[in-house]
C-alpha positions in Angstrom: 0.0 0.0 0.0 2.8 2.4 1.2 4.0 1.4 -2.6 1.5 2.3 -4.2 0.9 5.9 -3.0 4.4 6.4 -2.8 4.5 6.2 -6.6 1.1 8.1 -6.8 3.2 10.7 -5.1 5.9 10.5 -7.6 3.7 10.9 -10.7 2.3 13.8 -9.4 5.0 15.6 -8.6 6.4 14.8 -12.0 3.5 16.3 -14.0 3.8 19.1 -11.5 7.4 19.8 -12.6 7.6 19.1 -16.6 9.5 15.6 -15.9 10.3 14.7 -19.2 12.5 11.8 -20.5 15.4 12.4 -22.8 15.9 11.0 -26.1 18.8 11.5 -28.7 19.2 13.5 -31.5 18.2 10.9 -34.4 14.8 10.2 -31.9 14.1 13.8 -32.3 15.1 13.9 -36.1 12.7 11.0 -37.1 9.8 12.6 -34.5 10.3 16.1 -36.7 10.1 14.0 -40.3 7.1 11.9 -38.7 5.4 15.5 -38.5 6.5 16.9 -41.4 4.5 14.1 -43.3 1.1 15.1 -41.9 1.5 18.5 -42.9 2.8 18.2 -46.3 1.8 16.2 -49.0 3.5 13.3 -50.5 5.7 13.8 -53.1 6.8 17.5 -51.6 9.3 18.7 -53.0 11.4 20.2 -50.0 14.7 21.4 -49.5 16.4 21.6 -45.9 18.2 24.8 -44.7 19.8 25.5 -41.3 19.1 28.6 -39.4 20.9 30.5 -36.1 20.7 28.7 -33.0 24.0 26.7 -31.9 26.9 27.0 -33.7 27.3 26.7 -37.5 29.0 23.4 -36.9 26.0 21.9 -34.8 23.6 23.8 -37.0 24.8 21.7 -40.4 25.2 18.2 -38.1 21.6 18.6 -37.7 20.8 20.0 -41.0 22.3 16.6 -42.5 20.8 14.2 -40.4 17.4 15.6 -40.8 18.2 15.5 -44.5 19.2 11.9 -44.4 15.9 10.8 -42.8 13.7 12.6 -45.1 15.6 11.2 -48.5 15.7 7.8 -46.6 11.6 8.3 -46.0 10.4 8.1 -49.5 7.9 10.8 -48.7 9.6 13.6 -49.4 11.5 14.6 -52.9 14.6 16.1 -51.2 16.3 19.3 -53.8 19.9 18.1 -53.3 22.4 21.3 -53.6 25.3 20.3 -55.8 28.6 22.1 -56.7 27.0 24.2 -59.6 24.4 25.6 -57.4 26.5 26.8 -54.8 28.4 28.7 -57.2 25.1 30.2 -58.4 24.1 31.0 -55.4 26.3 33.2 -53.6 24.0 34.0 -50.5 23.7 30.3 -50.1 27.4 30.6 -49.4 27.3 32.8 -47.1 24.8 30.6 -45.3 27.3 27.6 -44.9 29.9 29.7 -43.8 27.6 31.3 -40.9 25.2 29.3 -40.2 22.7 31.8 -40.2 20.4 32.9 -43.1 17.5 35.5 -43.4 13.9 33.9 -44.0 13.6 36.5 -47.3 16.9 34.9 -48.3 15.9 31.8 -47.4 12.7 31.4 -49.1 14.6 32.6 -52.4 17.3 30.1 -52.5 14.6 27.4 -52.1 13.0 28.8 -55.4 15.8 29.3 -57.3 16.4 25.4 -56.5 12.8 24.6 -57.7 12.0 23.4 -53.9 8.3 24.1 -53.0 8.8 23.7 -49.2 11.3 24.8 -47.3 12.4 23.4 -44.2 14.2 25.6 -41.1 16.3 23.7 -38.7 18.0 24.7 -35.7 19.3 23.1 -33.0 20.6 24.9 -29.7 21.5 24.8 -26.8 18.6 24.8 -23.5 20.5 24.3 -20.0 22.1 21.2 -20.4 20.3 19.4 -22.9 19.3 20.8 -26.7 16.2 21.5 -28.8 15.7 20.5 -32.1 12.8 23.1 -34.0 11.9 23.0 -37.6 9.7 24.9 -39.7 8.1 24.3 -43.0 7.3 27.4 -45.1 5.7 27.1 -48.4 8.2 28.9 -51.1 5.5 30.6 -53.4 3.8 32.1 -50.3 5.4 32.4 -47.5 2.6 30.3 -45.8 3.9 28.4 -42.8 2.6 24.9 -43.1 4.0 23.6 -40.1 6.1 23.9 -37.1 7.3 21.8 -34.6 9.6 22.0 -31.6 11.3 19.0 -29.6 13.3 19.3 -26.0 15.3 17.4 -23.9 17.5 16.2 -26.3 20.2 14.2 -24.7 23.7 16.0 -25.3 26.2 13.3 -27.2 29.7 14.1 -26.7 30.3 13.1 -30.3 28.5 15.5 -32.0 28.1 18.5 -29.1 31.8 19.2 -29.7 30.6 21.0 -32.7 28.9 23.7 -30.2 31.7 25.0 -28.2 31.9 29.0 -29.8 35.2 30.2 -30.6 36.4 32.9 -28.2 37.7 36.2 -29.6 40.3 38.7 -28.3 42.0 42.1 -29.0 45.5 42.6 -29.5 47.0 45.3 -27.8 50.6 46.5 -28.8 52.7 47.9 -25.4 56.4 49.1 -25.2 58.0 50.9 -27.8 56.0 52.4 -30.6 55.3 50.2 -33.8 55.0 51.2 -37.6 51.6 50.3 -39.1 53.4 47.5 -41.1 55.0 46.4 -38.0 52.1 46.1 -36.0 50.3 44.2 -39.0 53.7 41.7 -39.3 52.7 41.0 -35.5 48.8 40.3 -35.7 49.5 38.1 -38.7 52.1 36.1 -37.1 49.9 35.5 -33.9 47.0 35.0 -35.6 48.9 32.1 -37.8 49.8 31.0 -33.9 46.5 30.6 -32.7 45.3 28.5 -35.9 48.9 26.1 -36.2 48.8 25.4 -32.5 45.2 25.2 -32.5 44.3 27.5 -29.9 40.2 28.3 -29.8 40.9 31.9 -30.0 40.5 34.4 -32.6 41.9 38.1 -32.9 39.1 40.7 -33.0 40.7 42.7 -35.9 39.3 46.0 -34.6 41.2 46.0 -31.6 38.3 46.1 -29.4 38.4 44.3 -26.2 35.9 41.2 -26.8 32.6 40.0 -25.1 34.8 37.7 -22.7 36.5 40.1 -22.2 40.0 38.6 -24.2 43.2 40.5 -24.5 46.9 39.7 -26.3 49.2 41.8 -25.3 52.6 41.6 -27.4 55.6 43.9 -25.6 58.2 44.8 -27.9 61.4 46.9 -26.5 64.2 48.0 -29.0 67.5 49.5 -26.6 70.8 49.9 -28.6 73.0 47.3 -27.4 75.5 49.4 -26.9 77.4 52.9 -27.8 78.8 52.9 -31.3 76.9 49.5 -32.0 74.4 49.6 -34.6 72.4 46.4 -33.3 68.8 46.2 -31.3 68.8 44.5 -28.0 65.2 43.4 -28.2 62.7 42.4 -25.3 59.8 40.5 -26.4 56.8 38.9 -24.5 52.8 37.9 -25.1 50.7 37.4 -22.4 46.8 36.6 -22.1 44.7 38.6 -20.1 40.6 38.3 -18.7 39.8 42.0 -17.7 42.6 43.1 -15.6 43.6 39.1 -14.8 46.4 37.9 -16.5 45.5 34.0 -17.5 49.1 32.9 -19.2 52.4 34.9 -20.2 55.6 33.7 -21.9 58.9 34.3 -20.8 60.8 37.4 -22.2 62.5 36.5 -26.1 65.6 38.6 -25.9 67.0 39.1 -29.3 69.3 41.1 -31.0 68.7 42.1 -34.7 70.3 45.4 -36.8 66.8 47.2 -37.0 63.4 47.4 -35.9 61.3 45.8 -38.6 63.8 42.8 -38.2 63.6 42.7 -34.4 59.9 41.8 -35.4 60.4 39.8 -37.8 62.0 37.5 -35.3 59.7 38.0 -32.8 57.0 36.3 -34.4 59.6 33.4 -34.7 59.7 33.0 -31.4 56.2 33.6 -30.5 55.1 30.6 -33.6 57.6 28.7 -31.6 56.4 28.9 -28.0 54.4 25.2 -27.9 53.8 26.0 -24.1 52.4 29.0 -24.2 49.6 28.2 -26.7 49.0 24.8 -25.3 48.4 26.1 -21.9 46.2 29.0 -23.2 44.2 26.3 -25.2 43.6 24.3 -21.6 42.5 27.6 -19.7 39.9 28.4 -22.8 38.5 24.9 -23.1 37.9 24.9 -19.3 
């Protein structure tokens, strides 16, 4: 008896708190084509497009699976976009690379590809689980002929990679004063840094401090190295800051070169060089 109410109890407070069970991604991908099929009529023509939610990455991972179970239905006839149309279409471009598209632009790509439906999908992040929402949007029209939202989608490690946003920060120059072609031999050195060491990190190339509130600062000091000697004694460091916290610094590169614009040169040598310093700011950023 004690049992029995105890699980009474339990139901109850379940339905009082929006218990729901989680299910995976492909779950929520075949729910979403399930629907899809009672709005729209067999033989559809329909062409997929992702929209802004997660990141691009996640956006397109879902974007292709939902693709794959409508082509795999038979219900659908799914407008493939080959090579020659992506040439064609230049916003469509744009599109993959951001993972975000406008619903006017939207609705004219799936034209211009012959589709008659078009179908949003997004997939973001909600606390720690994800939703999956598509839409269905008749091309001639504009009409919406369906939409459909699913959540508590269970977060899978292989595919949730694809969701961690790329951090930005602004470079800030500090010691002695740098010509404009200097200062660009610098930001396109570090920036070939971050991507060859793989660091999650990207410079904001207007300078402006970031969201996060990201900084690089790169110290470069140029001292004769002595009286009647032509040569630069050079001081050289990078160092990461968060606000007014400094996260990770390198040591300080001395070098000695004949001039300025060499001085940097070899700066960014060092800096490509320094495996520690990148590896350790890729750790702090990725936890």
């Amino acid at each position: 008896m004690k049992k029995c109410v105890f699980f009474m109890v339990f139901c109850v407070l379940a339905a009082g708190f929006g218990f729901t069970q989680q299910i995976t991604l492909d779950t929520a991908v075949r729910n979403g084509s399930a629907y899809l099929q009672g709005r729209l009529s067999r033989g559809s023509r329909v062409t997929v497009l992702a929209v802004s939610g997660g990141s691009p990455e996640l956006a397109a991972y879902a974007m292709a699976a939902l693709r794959s179970v409508l082509v795999n239905s038979g219900y659908f006839i799914v407008v493939e976009r080959n090579e020659a149309d992506l040439k064609v279409l230049g916003q469509e471009m744009i599109y993959q690379l951001s993972g975000d598209v406008s619903d006017e632009t939207a609705l004219s790509i799936g034209k211009q590809l012959g589709a008659e439906h078009l179908v949003s999908c997004s997939l973001a992040r909600q606390g720690g689980e994800y939703r999956l929402e598509l839409k269905a949007v008749q091309v001639e029209t504009a009409r919406i002929g369906g939409q459909w939202l699913s959540g508590a989608i269970h977060p899978d490690p292989a595919w949730t990679r694809l969701d961690r946003q790329e951090k930005s920060a602004a470079l800030i120059f500090a010691g002695d004063e740098l010509t404009a072609r200097e200062q660009d031999v610098l930001s396109q050195g570090i920036s070939s840094a971050l991507d060859s060491h793989k660091v999650p990190l990207a410079l904001d190339e207007e300078g402006v401090t970031a969201a996060d509130g990201y900084t690089l600062t790169v110290t470069v000091y140029g001292r004769a190295a002595g009286i009647g000697n032509n040569l630069l004694q050079g001081e050289v460091s990078l160092k990461l800051n968060q606000g007014r916290r400094t996260l990770k610094q390198t040591g300080t590169y001395r070098i000695t070169e004949t001039n300025m614009s060499m001085l940097v040169q070899r700066s960014v040598e060092r800096i490509q060089a320094d495996k520690a310093f990148f590896q350790g700011v890729t750790d702090i950023l990725n936890n």
